[in-house]
ZALO-231639 format. One record per residue: residue in three letters; residue number from 1; x, y, z of N, C-alpha, C in turn. Coordinates in pm, whole numbers. Example, Ala and Ser with C-alpha at 12.3 -4.5 7.8 and 13.67 -1.06 7.14 Angstrom:
<pts>
PT residuo num    n_u    n_v    n_w   ca_u   ca_v   ca_w    c_u    c_v    c_w
PT     ALA   1   1319   -569    780   1230   -450    780   1320   -330    780
PT     SER   2   1285   -225    708   1367   -106    714   1290      3    787
</pts>
This chain:
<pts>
PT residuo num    n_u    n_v    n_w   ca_u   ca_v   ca_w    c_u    c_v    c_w
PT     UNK   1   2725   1298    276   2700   1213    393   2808   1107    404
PT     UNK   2   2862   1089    533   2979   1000    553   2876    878    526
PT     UNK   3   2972    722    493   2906    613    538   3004    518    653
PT     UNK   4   2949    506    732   3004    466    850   2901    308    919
PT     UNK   5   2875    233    840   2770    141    882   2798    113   1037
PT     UNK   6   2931     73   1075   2969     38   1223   2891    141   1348
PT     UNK   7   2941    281   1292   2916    380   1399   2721    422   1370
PT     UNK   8   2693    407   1234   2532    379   1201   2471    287   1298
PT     UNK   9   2501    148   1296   2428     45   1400   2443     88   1536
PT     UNK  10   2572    144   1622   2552    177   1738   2431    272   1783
PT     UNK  11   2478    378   1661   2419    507   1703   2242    411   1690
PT     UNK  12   2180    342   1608   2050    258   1635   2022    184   1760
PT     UNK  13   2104    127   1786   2141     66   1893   2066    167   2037
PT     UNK  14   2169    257   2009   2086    353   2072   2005    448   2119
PT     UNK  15   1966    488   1966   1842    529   1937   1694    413   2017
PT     UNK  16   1726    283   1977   1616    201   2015   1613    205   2168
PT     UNK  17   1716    202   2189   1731    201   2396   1617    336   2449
PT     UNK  18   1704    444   2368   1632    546   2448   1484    601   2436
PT     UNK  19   1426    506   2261   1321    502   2271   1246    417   2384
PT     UNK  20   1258    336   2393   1236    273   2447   1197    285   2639
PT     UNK  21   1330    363   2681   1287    422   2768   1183    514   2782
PT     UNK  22   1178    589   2698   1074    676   2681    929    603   2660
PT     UNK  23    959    486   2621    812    417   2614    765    398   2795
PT     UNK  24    882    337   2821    856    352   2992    769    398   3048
PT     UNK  25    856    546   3022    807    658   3102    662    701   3100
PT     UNK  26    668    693   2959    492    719   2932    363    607   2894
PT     UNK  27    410    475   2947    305    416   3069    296    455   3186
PT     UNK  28    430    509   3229    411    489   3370    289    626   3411
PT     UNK  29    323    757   3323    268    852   3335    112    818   3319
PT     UNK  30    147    775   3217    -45    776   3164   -105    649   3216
PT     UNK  31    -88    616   3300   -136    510   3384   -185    647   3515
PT     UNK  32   -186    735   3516   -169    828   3652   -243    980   3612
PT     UNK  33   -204    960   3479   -268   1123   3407   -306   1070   3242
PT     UNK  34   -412   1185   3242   -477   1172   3052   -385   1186   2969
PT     UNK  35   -348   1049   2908   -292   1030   2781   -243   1198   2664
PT     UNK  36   -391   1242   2661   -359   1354   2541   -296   1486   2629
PT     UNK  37   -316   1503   2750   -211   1574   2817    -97   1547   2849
PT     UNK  38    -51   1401   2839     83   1371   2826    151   1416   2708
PT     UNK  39     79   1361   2636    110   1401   2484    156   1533   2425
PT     UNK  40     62   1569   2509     94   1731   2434    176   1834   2488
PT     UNK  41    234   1789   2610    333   1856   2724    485   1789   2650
PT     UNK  42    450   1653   2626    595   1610   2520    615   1683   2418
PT     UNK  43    487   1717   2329    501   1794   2221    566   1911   2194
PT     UNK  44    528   1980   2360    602   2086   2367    704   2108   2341
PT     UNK  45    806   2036   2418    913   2004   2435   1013   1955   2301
PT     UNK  46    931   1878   2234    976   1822   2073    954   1961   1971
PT     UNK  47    846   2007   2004    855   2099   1884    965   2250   1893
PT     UNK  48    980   2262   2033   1102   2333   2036   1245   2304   1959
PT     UNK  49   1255   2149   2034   1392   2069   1963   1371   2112   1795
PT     UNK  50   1267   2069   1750   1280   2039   1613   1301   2187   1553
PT     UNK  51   1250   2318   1598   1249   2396   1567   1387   2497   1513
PT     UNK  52   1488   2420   1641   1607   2431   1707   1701   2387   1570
PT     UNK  53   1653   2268   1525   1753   2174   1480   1683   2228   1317
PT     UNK  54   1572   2258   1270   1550   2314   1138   1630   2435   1096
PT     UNK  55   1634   2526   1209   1683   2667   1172   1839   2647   1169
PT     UNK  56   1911   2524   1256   2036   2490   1224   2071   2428   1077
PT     UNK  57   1961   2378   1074   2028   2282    904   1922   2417    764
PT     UNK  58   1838   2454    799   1772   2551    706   1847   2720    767
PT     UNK  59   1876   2768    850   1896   2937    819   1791   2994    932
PT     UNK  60   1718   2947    894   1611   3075    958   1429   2927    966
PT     UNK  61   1363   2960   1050   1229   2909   1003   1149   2942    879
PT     UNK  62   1138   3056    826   1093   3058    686   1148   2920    597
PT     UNK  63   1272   2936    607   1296   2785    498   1298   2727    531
PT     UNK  64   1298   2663    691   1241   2512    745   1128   2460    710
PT     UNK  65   1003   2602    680    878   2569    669    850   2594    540
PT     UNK  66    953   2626    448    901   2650    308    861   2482    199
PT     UNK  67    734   2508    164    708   2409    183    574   2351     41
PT     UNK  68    587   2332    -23    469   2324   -200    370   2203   -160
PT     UNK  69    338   2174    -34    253   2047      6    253   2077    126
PT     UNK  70    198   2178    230    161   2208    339     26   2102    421
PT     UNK  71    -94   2068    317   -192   1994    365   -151   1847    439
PT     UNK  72     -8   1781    293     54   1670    330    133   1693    459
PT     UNK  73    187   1787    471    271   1836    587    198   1790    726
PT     UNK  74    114   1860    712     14   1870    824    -56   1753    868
PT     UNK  75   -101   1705    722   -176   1559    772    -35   1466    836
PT     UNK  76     37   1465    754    169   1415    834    208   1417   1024
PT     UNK  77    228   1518   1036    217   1540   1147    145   1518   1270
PT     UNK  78    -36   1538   1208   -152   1526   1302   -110   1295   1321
PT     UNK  79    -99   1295   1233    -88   1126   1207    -15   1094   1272
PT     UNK  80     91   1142   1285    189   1093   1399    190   1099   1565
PT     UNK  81     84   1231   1550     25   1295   1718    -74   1192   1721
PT     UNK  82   -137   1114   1695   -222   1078   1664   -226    937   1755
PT     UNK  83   -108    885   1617    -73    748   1649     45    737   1809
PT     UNK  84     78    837   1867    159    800   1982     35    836   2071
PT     UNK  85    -64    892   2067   -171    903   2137   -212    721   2111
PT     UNK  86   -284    726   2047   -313    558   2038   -219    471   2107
PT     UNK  87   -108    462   2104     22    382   2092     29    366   2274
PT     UNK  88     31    529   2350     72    514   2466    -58    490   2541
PT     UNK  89   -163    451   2469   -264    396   2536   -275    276   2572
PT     UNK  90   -221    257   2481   -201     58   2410   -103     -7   2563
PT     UNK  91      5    115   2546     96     90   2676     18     57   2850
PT     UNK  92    -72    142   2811   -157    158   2961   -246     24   2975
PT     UNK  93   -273     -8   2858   -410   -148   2833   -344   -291   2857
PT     UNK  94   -219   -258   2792   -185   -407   2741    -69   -445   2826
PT     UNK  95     -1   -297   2805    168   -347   2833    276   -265   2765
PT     UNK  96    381   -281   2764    450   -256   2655    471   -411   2598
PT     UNK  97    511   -535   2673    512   -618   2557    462   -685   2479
PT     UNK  98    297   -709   2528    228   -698   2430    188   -605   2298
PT     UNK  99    238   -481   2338    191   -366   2273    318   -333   2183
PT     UNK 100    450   -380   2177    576   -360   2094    556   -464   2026
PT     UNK 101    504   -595   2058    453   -712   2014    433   -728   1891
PT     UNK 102    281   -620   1882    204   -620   1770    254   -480   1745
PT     UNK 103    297   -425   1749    328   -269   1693    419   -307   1576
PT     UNK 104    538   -412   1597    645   -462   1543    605   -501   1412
PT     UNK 105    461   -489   1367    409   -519   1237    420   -421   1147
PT     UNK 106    448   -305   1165    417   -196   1091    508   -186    954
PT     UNK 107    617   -228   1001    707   -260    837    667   -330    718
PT     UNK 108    586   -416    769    462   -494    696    406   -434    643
PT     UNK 109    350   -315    685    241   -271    642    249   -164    615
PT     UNK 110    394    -97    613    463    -43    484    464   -111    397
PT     UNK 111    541   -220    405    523   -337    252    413   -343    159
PT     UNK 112    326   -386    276    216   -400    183    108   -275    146
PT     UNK 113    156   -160    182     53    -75    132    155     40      7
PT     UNK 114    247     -6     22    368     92    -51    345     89   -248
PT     UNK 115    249    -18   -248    211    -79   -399    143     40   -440
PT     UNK 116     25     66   -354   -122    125   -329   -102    305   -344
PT     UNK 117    -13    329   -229     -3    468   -187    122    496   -294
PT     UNK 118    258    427   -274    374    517   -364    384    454   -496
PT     UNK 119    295    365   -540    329    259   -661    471    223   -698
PT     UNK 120    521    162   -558    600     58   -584    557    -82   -607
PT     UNK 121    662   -135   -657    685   -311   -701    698   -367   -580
PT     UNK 122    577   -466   -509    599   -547   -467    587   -703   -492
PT     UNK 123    701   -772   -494    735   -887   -548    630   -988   -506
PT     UNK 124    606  -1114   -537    532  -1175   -433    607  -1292   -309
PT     UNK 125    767  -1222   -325    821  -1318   -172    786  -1212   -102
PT     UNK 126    787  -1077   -137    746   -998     12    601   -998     31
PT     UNK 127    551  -1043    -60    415  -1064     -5    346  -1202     79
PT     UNK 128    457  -1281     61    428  -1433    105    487  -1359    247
PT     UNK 129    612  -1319    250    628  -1267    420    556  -1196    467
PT     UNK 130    477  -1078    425    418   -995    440    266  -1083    530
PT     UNK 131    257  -1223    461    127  -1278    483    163  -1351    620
PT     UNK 132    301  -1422    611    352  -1474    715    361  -1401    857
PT     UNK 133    416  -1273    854    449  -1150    965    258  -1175    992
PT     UNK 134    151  -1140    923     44  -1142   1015     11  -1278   1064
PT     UNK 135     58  -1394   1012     -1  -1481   1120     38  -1492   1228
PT     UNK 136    176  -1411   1237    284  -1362   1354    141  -1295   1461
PT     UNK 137    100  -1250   1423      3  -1111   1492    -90  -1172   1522
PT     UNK 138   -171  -1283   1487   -298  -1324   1512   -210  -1449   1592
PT     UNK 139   -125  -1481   1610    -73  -1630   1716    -13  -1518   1815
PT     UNK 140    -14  -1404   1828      1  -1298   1959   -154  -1263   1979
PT     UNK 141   -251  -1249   1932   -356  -1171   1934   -456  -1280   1963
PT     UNK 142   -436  -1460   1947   -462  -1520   1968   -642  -1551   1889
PT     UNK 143   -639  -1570   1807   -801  -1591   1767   -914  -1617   1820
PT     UNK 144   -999  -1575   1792  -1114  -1654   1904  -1157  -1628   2069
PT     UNK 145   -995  -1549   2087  -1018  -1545   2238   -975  -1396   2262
PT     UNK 146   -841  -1320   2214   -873  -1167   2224   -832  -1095   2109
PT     UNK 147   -855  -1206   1970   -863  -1070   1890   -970   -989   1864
PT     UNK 148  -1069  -1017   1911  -1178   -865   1876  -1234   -822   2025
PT     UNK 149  -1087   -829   2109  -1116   -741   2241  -1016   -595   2175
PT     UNK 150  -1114   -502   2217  -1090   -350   2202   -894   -357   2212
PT     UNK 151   -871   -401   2357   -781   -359   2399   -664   -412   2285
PT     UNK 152   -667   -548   2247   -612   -622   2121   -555   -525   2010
PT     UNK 153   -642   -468   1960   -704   -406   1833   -609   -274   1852
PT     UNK 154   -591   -213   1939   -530    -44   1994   -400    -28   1939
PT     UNK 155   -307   -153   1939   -136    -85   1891   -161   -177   1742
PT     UNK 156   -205   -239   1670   -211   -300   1535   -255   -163   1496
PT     UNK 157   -409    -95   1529   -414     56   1489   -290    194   1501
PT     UNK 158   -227    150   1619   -131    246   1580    -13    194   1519
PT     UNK 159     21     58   1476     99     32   1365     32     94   1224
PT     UNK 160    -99     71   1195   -127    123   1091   -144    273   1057
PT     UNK 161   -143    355   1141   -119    448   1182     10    516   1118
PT     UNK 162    125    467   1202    280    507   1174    327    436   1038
PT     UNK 163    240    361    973    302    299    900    232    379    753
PT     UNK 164    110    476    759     77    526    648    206    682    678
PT     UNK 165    194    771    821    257    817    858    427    808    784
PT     UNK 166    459    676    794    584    650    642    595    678    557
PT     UNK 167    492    636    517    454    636    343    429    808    334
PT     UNK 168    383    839    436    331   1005    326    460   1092    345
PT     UNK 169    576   1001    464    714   1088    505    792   1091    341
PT     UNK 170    806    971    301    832    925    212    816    983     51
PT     UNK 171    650    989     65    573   1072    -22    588   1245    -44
PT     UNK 172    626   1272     43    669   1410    102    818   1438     64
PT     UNK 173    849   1352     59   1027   1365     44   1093   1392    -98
PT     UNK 174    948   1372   -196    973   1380   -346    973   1497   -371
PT     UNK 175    927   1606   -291    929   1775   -315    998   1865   -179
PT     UNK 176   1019   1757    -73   1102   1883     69   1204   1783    141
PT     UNK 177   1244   1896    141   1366   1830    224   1374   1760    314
PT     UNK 178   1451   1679    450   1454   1601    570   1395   1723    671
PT     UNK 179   1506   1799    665   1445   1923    735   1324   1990    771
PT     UNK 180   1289   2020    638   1123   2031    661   1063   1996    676
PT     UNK 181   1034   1869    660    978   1732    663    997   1729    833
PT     UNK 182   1053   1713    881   1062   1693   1039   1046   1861   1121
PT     UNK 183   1038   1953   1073   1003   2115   1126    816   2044   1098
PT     UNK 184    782   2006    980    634   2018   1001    559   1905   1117
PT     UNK 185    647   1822   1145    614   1708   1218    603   1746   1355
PT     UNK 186    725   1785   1410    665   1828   1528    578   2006   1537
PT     UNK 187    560   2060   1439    512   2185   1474    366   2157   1475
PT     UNK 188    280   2103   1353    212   2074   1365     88   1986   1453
PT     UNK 189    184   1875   1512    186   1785   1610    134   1858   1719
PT     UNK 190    225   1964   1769    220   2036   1888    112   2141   1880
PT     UNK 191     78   2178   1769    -59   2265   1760   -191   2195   1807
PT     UNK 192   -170   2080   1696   -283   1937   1735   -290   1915   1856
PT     UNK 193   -208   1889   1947   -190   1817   2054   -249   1930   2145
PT     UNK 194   -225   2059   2138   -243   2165   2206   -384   2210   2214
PT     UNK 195   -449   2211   2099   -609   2212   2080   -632   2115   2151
PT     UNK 196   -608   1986   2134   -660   1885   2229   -674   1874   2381
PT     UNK 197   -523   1889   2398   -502   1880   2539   -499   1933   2691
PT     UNK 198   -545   2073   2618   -599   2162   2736   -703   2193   2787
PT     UNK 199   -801   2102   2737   -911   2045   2800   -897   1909   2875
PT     UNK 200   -769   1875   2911   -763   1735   3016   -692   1784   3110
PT     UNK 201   -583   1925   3129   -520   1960   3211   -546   1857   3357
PT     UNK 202   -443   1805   3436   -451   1805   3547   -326   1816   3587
PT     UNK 203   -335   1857   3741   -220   1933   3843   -167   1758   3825
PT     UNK 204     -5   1828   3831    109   1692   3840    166   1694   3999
PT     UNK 205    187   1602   4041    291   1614   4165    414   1651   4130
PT     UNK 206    511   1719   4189    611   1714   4163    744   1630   4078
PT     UNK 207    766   1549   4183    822   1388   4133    748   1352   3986
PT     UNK 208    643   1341   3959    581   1314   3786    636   1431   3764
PT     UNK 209    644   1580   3804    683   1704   3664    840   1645   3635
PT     UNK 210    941   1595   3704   1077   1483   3718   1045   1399   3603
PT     UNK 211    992   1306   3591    950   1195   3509    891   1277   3372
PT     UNK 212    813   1418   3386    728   1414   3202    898   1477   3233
PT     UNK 213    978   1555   3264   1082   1629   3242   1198   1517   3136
PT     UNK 214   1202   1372   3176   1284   1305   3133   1214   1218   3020
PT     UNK 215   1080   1203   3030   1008   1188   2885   1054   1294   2781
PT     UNK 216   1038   1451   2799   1065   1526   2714   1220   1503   2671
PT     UNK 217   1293   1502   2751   1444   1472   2744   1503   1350   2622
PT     UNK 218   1444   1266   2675   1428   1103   2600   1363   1106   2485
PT     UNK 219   1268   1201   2463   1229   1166   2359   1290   1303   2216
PT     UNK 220   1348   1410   2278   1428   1472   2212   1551   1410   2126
PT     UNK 221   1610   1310   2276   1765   1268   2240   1748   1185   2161
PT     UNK 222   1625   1093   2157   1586    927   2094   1595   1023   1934
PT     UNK 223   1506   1127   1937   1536   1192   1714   1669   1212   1724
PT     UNK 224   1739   1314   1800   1828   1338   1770   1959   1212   1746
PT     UNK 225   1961   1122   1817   2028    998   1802   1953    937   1643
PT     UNK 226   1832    950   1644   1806    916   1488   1893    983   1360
PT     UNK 227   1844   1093   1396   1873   1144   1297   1980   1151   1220
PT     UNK 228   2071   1144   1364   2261   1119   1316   2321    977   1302
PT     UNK 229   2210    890   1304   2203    737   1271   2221    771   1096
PT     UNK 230   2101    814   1055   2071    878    949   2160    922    837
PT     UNK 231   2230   1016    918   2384   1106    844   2460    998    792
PT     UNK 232   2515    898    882   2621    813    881   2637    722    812
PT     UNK 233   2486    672    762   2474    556    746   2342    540    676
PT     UNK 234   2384    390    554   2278    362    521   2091    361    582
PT     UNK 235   1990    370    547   1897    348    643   1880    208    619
PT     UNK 236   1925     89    475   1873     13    476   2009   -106    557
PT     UNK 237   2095    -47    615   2201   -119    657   2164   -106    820
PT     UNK 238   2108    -35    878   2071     14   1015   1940    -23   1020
PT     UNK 239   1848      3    952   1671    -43    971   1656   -184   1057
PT     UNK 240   1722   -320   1028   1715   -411   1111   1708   -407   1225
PT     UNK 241   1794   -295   1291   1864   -292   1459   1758   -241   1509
PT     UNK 242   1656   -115   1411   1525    -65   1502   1469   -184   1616
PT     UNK 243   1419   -308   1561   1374   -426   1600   1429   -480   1751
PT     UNK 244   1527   -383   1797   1570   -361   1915   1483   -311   2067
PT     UNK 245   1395   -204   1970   1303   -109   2024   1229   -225   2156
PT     UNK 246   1176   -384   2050   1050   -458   2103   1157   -501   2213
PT     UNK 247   1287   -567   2199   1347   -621   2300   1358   -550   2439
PT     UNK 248   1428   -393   2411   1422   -318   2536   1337   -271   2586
PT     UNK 249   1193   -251   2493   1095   -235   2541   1021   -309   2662
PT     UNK 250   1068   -473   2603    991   -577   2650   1075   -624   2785
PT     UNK 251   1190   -574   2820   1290   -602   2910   1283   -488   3044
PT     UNK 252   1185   -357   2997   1189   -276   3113   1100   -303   3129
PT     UNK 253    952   -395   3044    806   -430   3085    816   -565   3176
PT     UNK 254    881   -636   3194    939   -785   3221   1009   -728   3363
PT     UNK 255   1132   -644   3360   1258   -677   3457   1144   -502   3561
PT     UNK 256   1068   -366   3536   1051   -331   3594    903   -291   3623
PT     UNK 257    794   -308   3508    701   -248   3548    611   -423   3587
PT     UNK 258    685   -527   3576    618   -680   3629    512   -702   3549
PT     UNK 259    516   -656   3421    472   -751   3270    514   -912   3269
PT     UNK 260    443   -983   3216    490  -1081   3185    511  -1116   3044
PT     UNK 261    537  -1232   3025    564  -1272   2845    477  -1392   2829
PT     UNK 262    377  -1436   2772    342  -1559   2752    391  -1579   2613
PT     UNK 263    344  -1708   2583    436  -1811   2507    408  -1774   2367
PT     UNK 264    264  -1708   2366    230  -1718   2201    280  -1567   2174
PT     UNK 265    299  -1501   2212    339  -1323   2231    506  -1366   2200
PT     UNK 266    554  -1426   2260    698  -1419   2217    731  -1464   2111
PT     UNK 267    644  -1620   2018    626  -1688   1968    587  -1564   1836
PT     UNK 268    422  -1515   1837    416  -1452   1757    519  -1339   1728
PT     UNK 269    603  -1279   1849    687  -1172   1739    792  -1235   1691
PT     UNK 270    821  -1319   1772    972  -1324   1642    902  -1409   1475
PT     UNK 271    804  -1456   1472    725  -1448   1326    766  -1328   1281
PT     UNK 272    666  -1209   1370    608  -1077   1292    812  -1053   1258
PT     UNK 273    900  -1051   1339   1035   -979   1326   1086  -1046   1203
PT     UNK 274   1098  -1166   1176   1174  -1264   1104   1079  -1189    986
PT     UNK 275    965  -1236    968    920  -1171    829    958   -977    766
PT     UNK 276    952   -926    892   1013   -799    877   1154   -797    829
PT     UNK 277   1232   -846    884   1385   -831    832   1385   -920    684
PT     UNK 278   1309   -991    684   1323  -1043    540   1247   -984    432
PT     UNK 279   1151   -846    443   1118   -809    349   1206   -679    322
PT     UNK 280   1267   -626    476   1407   -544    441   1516   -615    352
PT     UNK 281   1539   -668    345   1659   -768    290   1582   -796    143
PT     UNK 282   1440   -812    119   1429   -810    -20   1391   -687    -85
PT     UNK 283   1378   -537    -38   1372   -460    -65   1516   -400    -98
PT     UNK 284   1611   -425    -62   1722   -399    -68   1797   -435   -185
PT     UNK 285   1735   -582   -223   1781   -680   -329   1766   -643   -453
PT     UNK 286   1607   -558   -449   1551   -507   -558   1569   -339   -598
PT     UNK 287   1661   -261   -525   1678   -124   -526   1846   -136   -567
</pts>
């Protein structure tokens, strides 16, 4: 693997953009059509890509999918269908900037569950940040007044969500390759999603089949821009720039879909962010 940190941060850079767009897209959709039929029409589309891109780096699908932890595979996968189901709901309820807001916690909660699930060492400065990043979340979530509204509660669940979803990528990585590891993610995903979602079918207008067309698109290019983030470059020299995601997120929720920002939401993420980059930076210290 080359190391290229310069051409690593761009390629994040723009990885986060085009996620991001893709977050767009699928409020805008699922504000209009059922969530798990969005979902699973993306899936489509992803599990082709991934299929595409396994048999390029493995040979053939047999060894994309060869695999001594298939259950982990799988639970892997459903977890991730799972949590963008949750996630692009959150989009429809809240926002995206409320909903990148509190999503932006999830590194946290890698941190703090990474003791538990992979028995790593966590120090106790990442746990003093770790404690700090949630008061980040409850001065966005505001106490007393909507943290135990449903709608509140929806993207902190799908942070926790993507963030065990880590840990078992992670966990997984001690016996299969990147490759496989991402062949079971979207294959599985798309099975899940497929049982699910063809019981919500509804007819699209045209103009929306345009829009899921550039969701599928966006959200192909957003891995594939990962992934070669990946190649180039450290993950712990690039991981910061993800944190990009909440900005562009929060800039097409603000400049196009007429979100607003209140004071404790902006307030609480850069908490939740500042404590995130500083438990990257002490994870780094200690490896």
């Amino acid at each position: 693997m080359q190391n290229n940190p310069r051409l690593g941060i761009l390629l994040m850079i723009a990885t986060t953009f085009v996620f991001a767009v893709q977050d767009g897209i699928s409020r805008y959709l699922a504000g209009n059509y059922n969530v798990v039929m969005i979902v699973m029409i993306r899936y489509w589309f992803f599990a082709a890509f991934v299929i595409t891109i396994a048999i390029r780096k493995s040979g053939s699908i047999r060894a994309a999918a060869a695999t001594r932890q298939p259950i982990l595979q799988i639970t892997r996968g459903t977890l991730l269908a799972l949590e963008i189901c949750v996630m692009v709901s959150a989009f429809v309820l809240l926002g995206l900037v409320e909903s990148h807001a509190i999503f932006a916690s999830y590194p946290l909660l890698i941190a703090a569950l990474s003791g538990p699930v992979l028995g790593e060492k966590v120090g106790w400065r990442r746990w003093v940040a770790i404690g700090i990043g949630f008061v980040g979340v409850l001065v966005i979530l505001q106490p007393g007044y909507t943290v135990f509204a449903p709608a509140a509660v929806i993207p902190l669940a799908a942070a926790l969500m993507f963030a065990l979803y880590g840990l078992l990528t992670r966990y997984a990585a001690r016996k299969d390759t990147t490759a496989t590891s991402f062949f079971w993610t979207g294959t599985s995903g798309a099975v899940v999603m497929t049982l699910a979602g063809v019981w919500f079918w509804e007819p699209m207008t045209a103009t929306d089949w345009l829009w899921m067309g550039a969701l599928c698109v966006t959200g192909a290019s957003g891995h594939w821009l990962l992934i070669r983030t990946y190649e180039v470059a450290e993950a712990s020299e690039v991981q910061p720039f993800a944190y990009l995601q909440l900005v562009f997120a929060s800039a097409i929720g603000l400049l196009l879909l007429g979100e607003t920002l209140r004071p404790n939401v902006a307030m609480g993420a850069a908490i939740v962010v500042s404590a995130g980059l500083f438990t990257l930076w002490r994870s780094k210290q200690t490896t």
